[in-house]
N, C-alpha and C positions, 0 to 999 in steps of 0.2 A: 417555588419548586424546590421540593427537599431532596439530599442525598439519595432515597430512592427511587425518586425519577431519572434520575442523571445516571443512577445506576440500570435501572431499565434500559433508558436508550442508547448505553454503552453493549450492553447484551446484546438489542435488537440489532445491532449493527453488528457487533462481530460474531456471534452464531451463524447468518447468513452467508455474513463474507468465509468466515471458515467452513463449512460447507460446499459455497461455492467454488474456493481453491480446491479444497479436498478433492472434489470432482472433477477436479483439471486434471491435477496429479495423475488421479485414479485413470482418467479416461487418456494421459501419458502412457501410460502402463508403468507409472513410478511410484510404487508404494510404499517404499520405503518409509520405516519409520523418521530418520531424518526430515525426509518428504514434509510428512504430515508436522511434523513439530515446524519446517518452515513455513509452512500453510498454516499454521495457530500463530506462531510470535508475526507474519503480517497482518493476520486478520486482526489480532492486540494492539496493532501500533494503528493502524489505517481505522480501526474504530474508535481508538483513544486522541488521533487528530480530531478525527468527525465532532465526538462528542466534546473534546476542551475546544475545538471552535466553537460549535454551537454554545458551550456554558458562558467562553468569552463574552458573547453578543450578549444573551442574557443579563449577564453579568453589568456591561456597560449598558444597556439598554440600547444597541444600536439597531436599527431598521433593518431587516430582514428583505434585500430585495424579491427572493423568489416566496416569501410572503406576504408582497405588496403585490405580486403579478398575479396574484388569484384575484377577481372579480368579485364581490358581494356575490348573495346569492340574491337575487331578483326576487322583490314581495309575491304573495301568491295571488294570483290570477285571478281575478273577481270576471263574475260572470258579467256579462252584458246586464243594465237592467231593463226589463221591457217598459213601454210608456204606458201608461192609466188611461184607460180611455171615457 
């Protein structure tokens, strides 16, 4: 996994979350530009935990609990076979 993956999932996580704040703000009725620069430098820091945790793990190869909690997916279904008669 290269520098532009890490940089992907650094994006997907803070465009949302800034977004998401934004709309807080907004739906405060605080719009202030202040506002918004508060709503970006959390949504940078709270995506930059996210993602140097995740890289961490990567990194040490350590086990992933909430991607041991997903299940296989199940083989696919074979039909009954009828008997020859």
């Amino acid at each position: 996994m290269g520098p532009l993956f890490w940089i992907k999932r650094y994006l997907l996580a803070a465009v949302p979350l800034f977004a998401f704040l934004a709309a807080v703000e907004w739906a405060k009725g605080t719009t202030a530009p202040a506002d918004i620069a508060s709503a970006a430098i959390w949504a940078a820091v709270a995506a930059a935990i996210f993602t140097g945790a995740a890289w961490n793990r990567y990194r040490k190869a350590l086990a992933c609990a909430a991607c041991d909690a997903v299940p296989p997916k199940p083989a696919a279904a074979q039909a009954p076979r009828r008997k020859k008669k």
